[in-house]
Short mmCIF file of the C-alpha atoms (twelve columns), coordinates in Angstrom:
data_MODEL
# 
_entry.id   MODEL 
# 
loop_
_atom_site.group_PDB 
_atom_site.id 
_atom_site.type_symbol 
_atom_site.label_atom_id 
_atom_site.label_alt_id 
_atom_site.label_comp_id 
_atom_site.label_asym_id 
_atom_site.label_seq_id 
_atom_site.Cartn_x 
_atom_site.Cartn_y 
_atom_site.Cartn_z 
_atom_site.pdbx_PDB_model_num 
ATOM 1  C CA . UNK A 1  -19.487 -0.689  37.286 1 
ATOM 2  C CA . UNK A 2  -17.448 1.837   39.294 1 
ATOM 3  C CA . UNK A 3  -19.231 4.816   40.697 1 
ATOM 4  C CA . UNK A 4  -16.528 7.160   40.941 1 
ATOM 5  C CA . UNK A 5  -13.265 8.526   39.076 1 
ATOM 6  C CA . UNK A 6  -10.720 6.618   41.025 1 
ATOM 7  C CA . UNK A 7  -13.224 3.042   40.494 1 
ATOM 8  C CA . UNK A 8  -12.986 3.212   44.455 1 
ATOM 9  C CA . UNK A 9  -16.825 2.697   44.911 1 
ATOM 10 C CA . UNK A 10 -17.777 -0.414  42.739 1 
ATOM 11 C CA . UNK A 11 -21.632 -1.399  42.224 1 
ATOM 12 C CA . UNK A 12 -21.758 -5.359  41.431 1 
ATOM 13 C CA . UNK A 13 -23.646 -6.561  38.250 1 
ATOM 14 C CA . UNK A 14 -27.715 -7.154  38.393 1 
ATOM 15 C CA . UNK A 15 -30.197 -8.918  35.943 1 
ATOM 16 C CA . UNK A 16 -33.399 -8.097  35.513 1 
ATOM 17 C CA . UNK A 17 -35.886 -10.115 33.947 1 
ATOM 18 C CA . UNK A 18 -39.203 -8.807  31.915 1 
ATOM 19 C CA . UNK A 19 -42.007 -10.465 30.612 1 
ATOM 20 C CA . UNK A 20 -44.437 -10.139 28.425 1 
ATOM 21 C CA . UNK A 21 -47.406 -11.674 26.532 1 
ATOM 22 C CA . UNK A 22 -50.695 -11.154 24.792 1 
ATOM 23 C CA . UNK A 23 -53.129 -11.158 22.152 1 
ATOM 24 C CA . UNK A 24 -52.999 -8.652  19.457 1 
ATOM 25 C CA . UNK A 25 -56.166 -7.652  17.917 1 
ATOM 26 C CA . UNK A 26 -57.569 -5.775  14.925 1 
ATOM 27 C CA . UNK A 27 -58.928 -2.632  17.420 1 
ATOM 28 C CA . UNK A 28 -57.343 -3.864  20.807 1 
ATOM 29 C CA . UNK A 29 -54.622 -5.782  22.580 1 
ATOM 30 C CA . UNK A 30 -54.146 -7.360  25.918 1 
ATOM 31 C CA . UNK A 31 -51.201 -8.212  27.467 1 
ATOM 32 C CA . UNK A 32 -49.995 -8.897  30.768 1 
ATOM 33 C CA . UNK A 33 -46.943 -8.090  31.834 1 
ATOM 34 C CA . UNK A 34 -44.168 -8.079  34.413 1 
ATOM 35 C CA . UNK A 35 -41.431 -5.902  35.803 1 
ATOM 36 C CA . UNK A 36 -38.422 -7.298  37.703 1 
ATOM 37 C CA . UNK A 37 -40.332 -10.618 38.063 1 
ATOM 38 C CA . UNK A 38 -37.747 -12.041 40.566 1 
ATOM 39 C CA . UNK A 39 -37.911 -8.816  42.497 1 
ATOM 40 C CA . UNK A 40 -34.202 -7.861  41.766 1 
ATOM 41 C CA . UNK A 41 -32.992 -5.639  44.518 1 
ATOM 42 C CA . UNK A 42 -29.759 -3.325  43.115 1 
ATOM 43 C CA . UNK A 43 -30.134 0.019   45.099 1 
ATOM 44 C CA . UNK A 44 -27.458 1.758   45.368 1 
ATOM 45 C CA . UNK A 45 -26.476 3.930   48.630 1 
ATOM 46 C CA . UNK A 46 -24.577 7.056   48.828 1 
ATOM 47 C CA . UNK A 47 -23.683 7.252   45.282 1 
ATOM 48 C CA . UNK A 48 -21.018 9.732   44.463 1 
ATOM 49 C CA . UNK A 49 -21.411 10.482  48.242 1 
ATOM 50 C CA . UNK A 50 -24.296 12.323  47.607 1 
ATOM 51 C CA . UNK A 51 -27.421 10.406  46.420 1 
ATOM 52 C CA . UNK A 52 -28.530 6.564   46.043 1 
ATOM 53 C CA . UNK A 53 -30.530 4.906   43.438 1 
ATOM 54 C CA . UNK A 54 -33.252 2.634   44.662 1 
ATOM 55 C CA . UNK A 55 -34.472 0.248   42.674 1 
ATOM 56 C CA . UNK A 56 -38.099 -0.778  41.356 1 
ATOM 57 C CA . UNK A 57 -39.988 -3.585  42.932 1 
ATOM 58 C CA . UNK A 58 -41.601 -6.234  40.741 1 
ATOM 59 C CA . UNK A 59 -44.916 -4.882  38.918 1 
ATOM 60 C CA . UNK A 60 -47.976 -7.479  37.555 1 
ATOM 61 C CA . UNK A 61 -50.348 -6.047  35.653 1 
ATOM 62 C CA . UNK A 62 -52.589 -5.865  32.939 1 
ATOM 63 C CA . UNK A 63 -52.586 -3.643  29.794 1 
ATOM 64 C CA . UNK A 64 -55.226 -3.173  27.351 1 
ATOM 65 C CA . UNK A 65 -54.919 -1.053  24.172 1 
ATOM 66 C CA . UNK A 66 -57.753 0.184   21.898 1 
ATOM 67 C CA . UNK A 67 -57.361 1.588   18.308 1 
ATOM 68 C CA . UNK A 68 -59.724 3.749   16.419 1 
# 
């Protein structure tokens, strides 16, 4: 991916990997879940000269949903 008009400032290709899994319920799920579970770094510095991007460290968690 090039970051500019003249595809001067390139950003190399990145993979993230999510997961997810769980037990779905009548009235409530559980999951739990990851975010960039290898920890993918792809920030990006001075993009368009201007700004970066930084990217999102891996997340764990736990997620619980109730329906009434």
């Amino acid at each position: 991916m090039y970051l500019d008009k003249a595809n001067q400032n390139e950003k190399e290709a990145y993979q993230l990997v999510n997961a997810k899994i769980g037990y779905e319920g009548q009235s409530f799920d559980l999951y739990l879940y990851a975010e960039n579970l290898f920890d993918t770094n792809y920030d990006t510095e001075k993009a368009y000269g201007y700004y970066g991007f930084y990217s999102d460290p891996r997340e764990v968690g736990v997620q619980l949903v109730y329906r009434f």
